[in-house]
Structure formats: structure tokens, C-alpha cells
C-alpha positions in Angstrom: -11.7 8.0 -3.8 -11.1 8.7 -7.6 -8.7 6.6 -9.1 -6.3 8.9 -9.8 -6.1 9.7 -5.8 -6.0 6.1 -5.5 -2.8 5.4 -7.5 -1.1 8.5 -5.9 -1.7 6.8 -2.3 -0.6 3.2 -3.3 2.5 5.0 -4.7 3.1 7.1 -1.9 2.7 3.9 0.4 5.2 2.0 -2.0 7.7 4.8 -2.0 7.2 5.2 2.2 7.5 1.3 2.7 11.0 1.4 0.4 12.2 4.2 2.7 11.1 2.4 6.2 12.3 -1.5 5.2 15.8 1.0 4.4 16.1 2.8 7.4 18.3 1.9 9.9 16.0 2.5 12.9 13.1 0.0 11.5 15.5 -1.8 8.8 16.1 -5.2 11.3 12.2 -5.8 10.6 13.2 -7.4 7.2 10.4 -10.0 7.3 7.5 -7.6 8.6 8.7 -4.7 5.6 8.5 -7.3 3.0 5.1 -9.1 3.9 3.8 -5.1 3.9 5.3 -4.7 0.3 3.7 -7.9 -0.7 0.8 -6.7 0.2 0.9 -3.0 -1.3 2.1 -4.8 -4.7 -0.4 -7.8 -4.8 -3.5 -4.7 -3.5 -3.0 -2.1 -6.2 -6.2 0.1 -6.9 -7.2 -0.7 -10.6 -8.3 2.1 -12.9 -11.5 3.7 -13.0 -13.3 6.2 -11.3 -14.7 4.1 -8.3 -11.5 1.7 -8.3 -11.6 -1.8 -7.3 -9.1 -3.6 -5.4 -7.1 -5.4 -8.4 -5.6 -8.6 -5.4 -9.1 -9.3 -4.3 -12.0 -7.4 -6.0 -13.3 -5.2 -2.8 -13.4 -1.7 -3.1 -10.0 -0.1 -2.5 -8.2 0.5 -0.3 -9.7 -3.2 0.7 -8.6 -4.2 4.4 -5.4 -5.6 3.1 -4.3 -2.4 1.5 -5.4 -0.3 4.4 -3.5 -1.9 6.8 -0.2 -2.0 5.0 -0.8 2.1 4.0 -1.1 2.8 7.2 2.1 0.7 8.9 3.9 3.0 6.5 2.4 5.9 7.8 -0.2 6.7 4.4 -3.7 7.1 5.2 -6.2 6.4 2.6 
């Protein structure tokens, strides 16, 4: 993935997790919305054509990212 797709996933997977942790149908799941927003913020892609995982160093999405992209509902 180029790194400009990568930045337009992480932010679609921020914006998605703001929305879910809000709704009221998934909004009593405080503590499981913010560990996945944690994780998107702490996992961002860093810039470059090949990006690398800015939390950890793996290439990105690393497993962290992936996970919380797709519990929102974004797949990378």
C-alpha cells in the first residue's frame, strides 16, 4: 500500500472508531472503543512510499493496526 492509501485508511478507521465508541447501539463498550483508539493512534503508517508502522516498525498495517481497522469495519 502507498502511503498516501495508508493515511487515508488509518483516517477512515479513526473517523469510524469516533462514530462507533458514539453510537448508542455499541457506545456501552467504552473500555473496548478506547483500547481500539489507542491502538489506531499509537499504529499510524509513517510516510513514505512503502510505509512502516510508526508504534512498532513492522510494515503497516502491522497486526495491531489491522485488528483495530477492521473492529471498525476498515479493511486495509
Amino acid at each position: 500500500m502507498s502511503g498516501s492509501g495508508a493515511r487515508r485508511h488509518h483516517q477512515r478507521a479513526l473517523s469510524a472508531q469516533i462514530s462507533a465508541g458514539q453510537a448508542p447501539s455499541t457506545g456501552g463498550h467504552a473500555v473496548f472503543w478506547e483500547n481500539n483508539g489507542k491502538i489506531l493512534r499509537e499504529h499510524p503508517p509513517a510516510d513514505g512510499p512503502a510505509p512502516l508502522c510508526r508504534g512498532c516498525g513492522e510494515s503497516w498495517p502491522c497486526g495491531m493496526a489491522e485488528t483495530a481497522m477492521q473492529q471498525v469495519g476498515v479493511r486495509s
